[in-house]
DOZA-80492 format. One record per residue (C-alpha): x, y, z; residue number from 1. Coordinates in steps of 0.5 Angstrom, whole numbers, plus 2048, in hexadecimal, padded with zeros to 3 digits. Example, Ala and Ser with C-alpha at 12.3 -4.5 7.8 and 13.67 -1.06 7.14 Angstrom:
2
{site {819 7F7 810} 1};
{site {81B 7FE 80E} 2};
***
This chain:
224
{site {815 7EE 7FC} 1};
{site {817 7F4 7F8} 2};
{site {811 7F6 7F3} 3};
{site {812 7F6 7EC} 4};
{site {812 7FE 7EA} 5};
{site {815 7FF 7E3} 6};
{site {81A 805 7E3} 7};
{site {817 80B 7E3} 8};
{site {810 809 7E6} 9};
{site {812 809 7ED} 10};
{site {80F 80F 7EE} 11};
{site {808 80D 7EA} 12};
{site {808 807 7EF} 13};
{site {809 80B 7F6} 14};
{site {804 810 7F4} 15};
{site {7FF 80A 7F3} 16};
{site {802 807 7F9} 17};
{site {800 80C 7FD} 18};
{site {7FA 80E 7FA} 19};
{site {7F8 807 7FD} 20};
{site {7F6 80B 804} 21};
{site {7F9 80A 80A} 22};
{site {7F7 809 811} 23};
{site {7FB 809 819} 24};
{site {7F9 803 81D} 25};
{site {7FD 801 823} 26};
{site {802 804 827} 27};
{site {808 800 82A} 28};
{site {80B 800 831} 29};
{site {80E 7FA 831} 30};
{site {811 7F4 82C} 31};
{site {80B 7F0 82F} 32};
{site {806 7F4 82B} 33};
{site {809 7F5 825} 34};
{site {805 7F3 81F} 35};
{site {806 7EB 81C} 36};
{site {804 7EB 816} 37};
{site {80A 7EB 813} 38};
{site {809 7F1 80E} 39};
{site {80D 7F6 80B} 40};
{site {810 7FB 80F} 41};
{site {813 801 80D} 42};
{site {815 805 813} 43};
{site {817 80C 814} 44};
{site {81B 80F 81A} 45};
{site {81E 816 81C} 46};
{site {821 81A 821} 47};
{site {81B 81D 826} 48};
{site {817 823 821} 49};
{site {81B 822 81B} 50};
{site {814 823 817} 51};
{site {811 81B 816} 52};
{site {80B 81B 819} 53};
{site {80A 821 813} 54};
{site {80E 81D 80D} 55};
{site {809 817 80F} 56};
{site {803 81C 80F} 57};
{site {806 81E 808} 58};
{site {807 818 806} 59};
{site {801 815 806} 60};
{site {7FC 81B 805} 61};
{site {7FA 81A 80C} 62};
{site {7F9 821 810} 63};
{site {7FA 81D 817} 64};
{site {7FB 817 815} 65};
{site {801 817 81A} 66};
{site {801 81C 81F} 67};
{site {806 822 81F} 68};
{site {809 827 825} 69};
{site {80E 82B 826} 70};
{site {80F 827 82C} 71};
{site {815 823 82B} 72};
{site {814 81B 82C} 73};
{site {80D 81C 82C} 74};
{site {80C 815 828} 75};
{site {80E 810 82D} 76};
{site {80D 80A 82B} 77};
{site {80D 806 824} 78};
{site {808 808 820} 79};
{site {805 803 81B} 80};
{site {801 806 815} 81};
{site {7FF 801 80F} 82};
{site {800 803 808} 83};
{site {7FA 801 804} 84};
{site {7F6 7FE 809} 85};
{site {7F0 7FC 805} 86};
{site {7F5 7F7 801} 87};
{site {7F8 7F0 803} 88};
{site {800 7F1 805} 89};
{site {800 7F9 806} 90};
{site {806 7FA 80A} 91};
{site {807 7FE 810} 92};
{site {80A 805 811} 93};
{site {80E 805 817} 94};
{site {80E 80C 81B} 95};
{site {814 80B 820} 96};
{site {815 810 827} 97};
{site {81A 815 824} 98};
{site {821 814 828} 99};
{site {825 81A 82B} 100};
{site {821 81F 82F} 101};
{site {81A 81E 833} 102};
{site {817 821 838} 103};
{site {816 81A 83C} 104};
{site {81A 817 842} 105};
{site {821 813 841} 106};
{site {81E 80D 842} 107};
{site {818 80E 83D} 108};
{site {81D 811 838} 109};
{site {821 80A 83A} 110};
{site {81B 805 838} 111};
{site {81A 809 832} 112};
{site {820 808 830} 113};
{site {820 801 832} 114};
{site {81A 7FF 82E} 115};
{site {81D 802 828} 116};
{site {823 7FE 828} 117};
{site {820 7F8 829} 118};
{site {81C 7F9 823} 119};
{site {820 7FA 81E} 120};
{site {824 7F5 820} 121};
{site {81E 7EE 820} 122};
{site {81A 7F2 81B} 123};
{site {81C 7EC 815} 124};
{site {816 7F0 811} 125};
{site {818 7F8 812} 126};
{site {81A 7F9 80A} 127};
{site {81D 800 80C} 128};
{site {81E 806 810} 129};
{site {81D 80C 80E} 130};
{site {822 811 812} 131};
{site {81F 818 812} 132};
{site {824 81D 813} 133};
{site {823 824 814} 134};
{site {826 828 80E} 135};
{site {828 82F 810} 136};
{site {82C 82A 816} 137};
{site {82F 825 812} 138};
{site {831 81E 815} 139};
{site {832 81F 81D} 140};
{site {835 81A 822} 141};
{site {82F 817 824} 142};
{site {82E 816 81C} 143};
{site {835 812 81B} 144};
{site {833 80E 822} 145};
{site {82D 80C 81F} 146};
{site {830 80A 819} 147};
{site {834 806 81C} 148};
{site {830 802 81F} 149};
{site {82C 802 819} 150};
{site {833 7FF 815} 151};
{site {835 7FA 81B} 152};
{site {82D 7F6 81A} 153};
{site {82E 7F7 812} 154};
{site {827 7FB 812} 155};
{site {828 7FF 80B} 156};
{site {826 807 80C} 157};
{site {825 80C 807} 158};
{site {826 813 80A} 159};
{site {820 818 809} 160};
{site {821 81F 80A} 161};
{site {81C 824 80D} 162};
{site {81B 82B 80D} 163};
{site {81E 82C 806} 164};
{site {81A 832 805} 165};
{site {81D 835 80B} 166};
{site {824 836 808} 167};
{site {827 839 801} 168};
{site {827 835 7FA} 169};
{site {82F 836 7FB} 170};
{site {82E 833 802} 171};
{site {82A 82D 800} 172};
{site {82E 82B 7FB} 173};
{site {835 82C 801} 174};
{site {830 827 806} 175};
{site {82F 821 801} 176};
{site {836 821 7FE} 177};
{site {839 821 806} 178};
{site {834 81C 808} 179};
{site {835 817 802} 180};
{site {83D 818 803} 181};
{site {83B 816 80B} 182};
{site {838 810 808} 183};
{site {83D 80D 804} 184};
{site {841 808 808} 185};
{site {83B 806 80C} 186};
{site {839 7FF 80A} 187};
{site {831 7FF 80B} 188};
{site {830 806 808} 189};
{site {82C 807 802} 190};
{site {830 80C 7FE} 191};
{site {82A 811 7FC} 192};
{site {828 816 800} 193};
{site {821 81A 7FF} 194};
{site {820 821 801} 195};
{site {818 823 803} 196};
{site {814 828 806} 197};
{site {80D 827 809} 198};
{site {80C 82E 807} 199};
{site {80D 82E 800} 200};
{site {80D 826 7FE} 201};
{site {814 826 7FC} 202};
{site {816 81F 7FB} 203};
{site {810 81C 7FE} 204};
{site {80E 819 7F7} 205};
{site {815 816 7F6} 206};
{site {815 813 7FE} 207};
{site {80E 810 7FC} 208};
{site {811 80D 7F6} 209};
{site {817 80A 7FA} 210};
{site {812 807 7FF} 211};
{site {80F 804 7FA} 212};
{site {815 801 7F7} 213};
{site {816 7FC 7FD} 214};
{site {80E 7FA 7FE} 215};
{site {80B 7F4 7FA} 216};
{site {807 7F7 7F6} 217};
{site {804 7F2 7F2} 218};
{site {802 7EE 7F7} 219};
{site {7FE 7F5 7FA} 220};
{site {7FA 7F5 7F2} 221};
{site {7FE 7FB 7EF} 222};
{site {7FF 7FA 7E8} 223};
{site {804 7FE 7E4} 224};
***
């Protein structure tokens, strides 16, 4: 259920939101220990060190809240986070192993893969992923095969751009309009793109706002 947020408190609503605290609870290896409460779930995925354990940490104003390295595929399993834990129906953030490059045998990157998959198709209760895409690269090809996948089990994604204080202003308006011209004809794309920085806090207050938007907010006490 989509909570009521009035045009233009989007952002009001995510800063309270997330002000609600957040804590890790479990990590998950397989489908058999995914949570059954049937809460919300708003996952975010990327390629191995495209900057999420960092955009997770900013998000919630949590220095180690999620672990970063700059080892890729350090994250390994799906890791759940409840938003606002102290209040009945706090959804869940889902932290995905990253895709692309790892340091790990085949067999291991393969299972991973496997898990992911597999979620995203019988998740009845993920409201949307979040792709992170590094934006001095733009969309690679391990991207669009997960977008793919994405589009083929009609789980909505929004792309989040990272690392934006790397690159140029002229360079950052460039990355978002390639991205959205990429997104046009894929059917479950949410046509806004964020750009952030972990560094600097660009875009943090608008994503955090955008989760908001998907969460019952009502139901978790807050009053606009």
């Amino acid at each position: 259920m989509q909570s009521p947020v009035p045009e233009g408190d989007f952002l009001a609503a995510g800063h309270w939101l997330f002000a609600q605290g957040c804590d890790f609870v479990l990590g998950v290896v397989s489908l058999s220990g995914l949570p059954t409460d049937n809460a919300m779930e708003i996952a975010f995925a990327g390629r191995s060190n495209v900057g999420k354990s960092s955009l997770l940490n900013g998000l919630t104003g949590r220095k180690n809240l999620a672990r970063t390295s700059n080892t890729p595929g350090r994250t390994q399993e799906l890791n759940f986070f409840r938003l606002a834990p102290n209040r009945p129906g706090g959804p869940w953030l889902v932290d995905m192993p990253g895709y692309g490059y790892a340091r790990e045998s085949k067999n291991k990157i393969a299972a991973w893969n496997e898990l992911l998959t597999t979620y995203l198709r019988g998740r009845a209760n993920l409201r949307r992923v979040f792709v992170l895409i590094d934006s001095r690269h733009g969309l690679k090809a391990n991207d669009m095969a997960m977008l793919d996948d994405l589009d083929v089990t009609a789980v909505v994604y929004q792309i989040v751009l990272t690392k934006a204080d790397k690159i140029s202003a002229a360079d950052q308006e460039r990355v978002v309009a390639d991205t959205k011209a990429r997104l046009v004809k894929r059917p479950a794309a949410y046509p806004d793109v964020i750009l952030t920085s972990s560094e600097t806090g660009l875009g943090l207050d608008e994503l955090r706002g955008t989760v908001a938007t998907l969460v019952d907010l009502n139901a978790i006490g807050y009053k606009a």
